[in-house]
N, C-alpha and C positions, 0 to 999 in steps of 0.2 A: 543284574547283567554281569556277567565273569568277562573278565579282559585276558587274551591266551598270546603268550608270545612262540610263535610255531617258529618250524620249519614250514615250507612247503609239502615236502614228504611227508612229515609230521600231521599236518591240518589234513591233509588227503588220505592218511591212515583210519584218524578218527572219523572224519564223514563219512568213508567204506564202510565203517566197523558198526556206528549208529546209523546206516543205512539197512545194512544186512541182519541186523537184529529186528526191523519191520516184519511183520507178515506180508503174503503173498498179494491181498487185496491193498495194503498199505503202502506196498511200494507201488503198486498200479496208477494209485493215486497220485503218489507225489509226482510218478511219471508224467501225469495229465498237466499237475499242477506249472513242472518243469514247461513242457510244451509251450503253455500259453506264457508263460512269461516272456520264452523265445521269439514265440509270436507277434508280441509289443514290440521287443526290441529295435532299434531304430538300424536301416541299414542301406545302403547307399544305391540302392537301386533307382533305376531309372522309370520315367513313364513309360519309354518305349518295351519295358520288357516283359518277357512270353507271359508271367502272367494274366497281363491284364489284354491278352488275344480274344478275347468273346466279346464280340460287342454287337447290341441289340438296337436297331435303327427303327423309329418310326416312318410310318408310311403314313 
């Protein structure tokens, strides 16, 4: 494990730079991977909201 003392600018140059050196399917991937992480993410929404509008009632 390497310990990096950045800048901001700096840390965001190199993750472009080792992002963009990926292949075409490579970066597709990490995009999917990105997604779902976002996905987890905890966020302050509410139960009232739009998306949880579908709702299926038994009869």
């Amino acid at each position: 494990m390497e310990i990096r003392f950045l800048t901001k600018e700096e840390s965001n140059a190199i993750r472009q730079e080792e992002f963009l050196k990926l292949s075409g399917s490579e970066r597709m991937i990490a995009f999917f991977k990105l997604s779902r992480r976002i996905a987890k993410f905890p966020t302050n929404n509410s139960s009232d909201s739009k998306e949880n509008n579908f709702i299926l009632k038994k009869k």
